[in-house]
C-alpha angles and dihedrals in degrees: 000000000000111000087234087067088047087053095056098043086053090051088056098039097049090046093047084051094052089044095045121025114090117236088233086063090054092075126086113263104249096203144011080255100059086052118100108243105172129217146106094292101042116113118201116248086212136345091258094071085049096060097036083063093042094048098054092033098060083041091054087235104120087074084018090171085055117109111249092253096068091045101265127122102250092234118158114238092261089056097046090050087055084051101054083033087064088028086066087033088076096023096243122178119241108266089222142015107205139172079196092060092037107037124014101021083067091049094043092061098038091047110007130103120244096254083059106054090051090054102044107023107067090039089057084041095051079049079246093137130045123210139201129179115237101202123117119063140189085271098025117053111111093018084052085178085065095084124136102183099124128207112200121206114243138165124216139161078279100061130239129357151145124243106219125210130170146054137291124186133190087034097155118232086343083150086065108036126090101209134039125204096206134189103217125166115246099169110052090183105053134099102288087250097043109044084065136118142194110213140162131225146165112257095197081087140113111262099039124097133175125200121191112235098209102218125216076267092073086235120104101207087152137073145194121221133211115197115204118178085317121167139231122177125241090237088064093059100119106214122334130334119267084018101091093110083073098057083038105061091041084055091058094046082062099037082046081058096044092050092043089065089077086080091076097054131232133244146298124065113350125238092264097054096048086052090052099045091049093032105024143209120310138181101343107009091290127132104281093232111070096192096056081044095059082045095061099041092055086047092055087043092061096029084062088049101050092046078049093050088036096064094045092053090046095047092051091032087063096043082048090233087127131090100256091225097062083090086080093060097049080044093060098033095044086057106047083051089052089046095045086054110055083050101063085042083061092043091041084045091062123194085337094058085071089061112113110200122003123124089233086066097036094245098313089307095164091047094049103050097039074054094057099041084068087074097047079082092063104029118086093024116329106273085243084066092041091052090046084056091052099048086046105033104030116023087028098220117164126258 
C-alpha cells in the first residue's frame, strides 16, 4: 500500500480515536477484573467500557485484520499495525480480551467451515461469547496427546452428537465463559495423536461443571472441570474427526503468541517509576541505587529488543513466511521478561512491595502479580518443553 494511503488512515484513525474513545478507556486496567470480557455473564465495571466495546465493535476494530463477515474490520496488517500504533499513542485500553480473538477465531478461519465461522466468529467479534480451552488434564498436562476425556457418537430427535465424559484443569476463567473449545478422544484405539478431536460446546448444560482452583495469588483464574454425559453437537466438529491434533497444535502456535505478549508488559507505573517513588532520586535527578538502576536499564534494553523481535514475528507469522515453531521461542522468552519483571517491581517496591491488602497497595498488587508470573512458566507448554520445540524444530539440533 502506498505510504500516502497509510497517511491518511492514520489521519482518520487518530481523529475517530480522539472522537471515540471515552477518557475513562484511556487508563491501564488495573485488574483482570477491570478488563471487558464479554459474554453473557459479564457484567460492565462503568458505561464507558460499554461503549468503548460498542464503539470499536460496530467499527470491526476489536479483530480490525478480520474480514467484515465475520465482524472485523477488513484492515490490511499495515493498517492494523497503524491502529494499535494510535491506539498506544493515547494509551487506550483494549475494547475486548478474548480466547475467541486469540485463540479460536485464528483456528476457525484457518479450519472452520464456513457455517461456522458465521456462527462463531461476529459473536466473538461483538465480545457476545466467552470462551475458554478445555485441553490439559490431571494425566495429560506436558504429553497434551495423553488425554483420556471421551466423546462418545449418538442420534436423537434432535440429530447427531457426542456424549462427553471426563476432566480438564487449568481451564482459565471456565466458571465465566459461556463456550468451551475442547480437545476430547473419539478414537480410543488409535494411535494417542490420531484418535483425537477438536469440538465446541455450551458450557451453560447439564453435565458440565466448573470448579475454581484458587491459586498462591489469592485469585482463582483456573478451573477444573468435570464432564458428565455432556453434549456437543456434530455441526460443531471443527474439521474432521480424529484430526483435532491438527487444529490443536495450530492453536498453540496462537495461545504460545498470546502468552508471549507478557513480555511487553501491561499498565499502570513503570519500573522506573515505581524505583523512584521506594528508592528515590539521587546526584542529577537519576535513581539513588545505582545497582537496581543498571537492572532496569538492562531490562528496558531487552524489553526494546523482544517488541522488536515480536512485530517481526507477527508481520511473517501472518504471511505465513515463519517456522511455526518460533512461537516457542517468543513463548519462552515473553514470559521470563514478565517474570523478571515483576521481580525487579517487587525489588524497586522495597519493604512495601511484601504488603498483602492495603488500598494504598492496591491489594497487594505487586505481591500478587510477582505471585502469578511464577505460573507463565508452566502455562501454554512448560518452558522446558518450549525449550525441547526450539532445539528440534528451530535450531535443528539432533536428539
Amino acid at each position: 500500500m502506498p505510504d500516502i494511503d497509510l497517511d491518511s488512515f492514520r489521519a482518520e484513525t487518530r481523529a475517530w480515536l480522539e472522537e471515540n474513545c471515552p477518557p475513562e478507556m484511556r487508563t491501564p486496567a488495573a485488574s483482570d477484573d477491570d478488563q471487558c470480557w464479554g459474554g453473557r455473564k459479564f457484567t460492565f465495571q462503568s458505561e464507558a467500557q460499554k461503549l468503548w466495546l460498542e464503539r470499536m465493535a460496530a467499527k470491526g476494530w476489536t479483530v480490525p485484520d478480520w474480514a467484515p463477515e465475520y465482524g472485523g474490520g477488513g484492515l490490511s496488517r499495515a493498517e492494523t499495525r497503524v491502529l494499535h500504533q494510535e491506539m498506544a499513542r493515547i494509551k487506550a485500553r483494549s475494547p475486548l480480551s478474548s480466547f475467541g480473538i486469540w485463540m479460536l477465531g485464528p483456528a476457525l478461519l484457518k479450519y472452520g467451515t464456513e457455517d461456522q465461522k458465521r456462527e462463531h466468529l461476529p459473536p466473538i467479534a461483538r465480545g457476545e461469547i466467552r470462551w475458554c480451552q478445555g485441553y490439559s488434564e490431571p494425566g495429560a498436562g506436558s504429553d497434551l496427546a495423553g488425554l483420556q476425556t471421551r466423546a462418545v457418537s449418538a442420534t436423537d430427535e434432535g440429530g447427531d452428537y457426542y456424549i462427553i465424559n471426563g476432566q480438564k484443569v487449568w481451564t482459565s476463567y471456565a466458571d465465566k465463559a459461556d463456550w468451551i473449545f475442547c480437545l476430547v478422544r473419539t478414537d480410543p484405539e488409535a494411535p494417542k495423536h490420531k484418535g483425537i478431536s477438536f469440538i465446541l460446546f455450551d458450557m451453560d448444560q447439564p453435565g458440565v461443571e466448573p470448579k475454581p482452583i484458587r491459586l498462591i495469588s489469592g485469585s482463582s483464574p483456573f478451573c477444573e472441570t468435570f464432564f458428565t454425559d455432556a453434549r456437543a453437537e456434530k455441526k460443531d466438529l471443527v474439521y474432521e474427526e480424529n484430526k483435532g491434533w491438527d487444529v490443536a497444535k495450530y492453536l498453540l502456535g496462537h495461545e504460545r503468541e498470546m502468552i508471549s505478549g507478557m513480555g511487553h508488559g501491561g499498565g499502570g507505573k513503570t519500573l522506573p517509576q515505581m524505583a523512584l517513588d521506594s528508592v528515590g532520586v539521587g546526584a542529577g535527578g537519576r535513581l539513588a541505587d545505582p545497582l537496581m538502576r543498571a537492572e532496569i536499564a538492562m531490562f528496558e534494553v531487552r524489553a526494546a529488543a523482544y517488541r522488536a523481535q515480536a512485530e517481526r514475528f507477527n508481520d511473517e507469522w501472518k504471511a505465513g513466511r515463519i517456522n511455526p515453531a518460533v512461537s516457542s521461542m517468543m513463548k519462552y522468552y515473553g514470559t521470563e521478561l514478565n517474570k523478571r519483571r515483576n521481580e525487579l517491581a517487587m525489588q524497586a517496591g522495597g519493604t512495601g512491595a511484601l504488603e498483602w491488602e492495603s488500598e494504598e497497595s492496591n491489594g497487594g498488587k505487586s505481591a500478587r502479580d510477582w505471585l502469578r508470573s511464577k505460573g507463565n512458566s508452566i502455562e501454554g507448554g512448560t518452558s522446558e518443553i518450549q525449550l525441547n520445540i526450539v532445539a528440534k524444530r528451530v535450531l535443528e539440533l539432533p536428539g
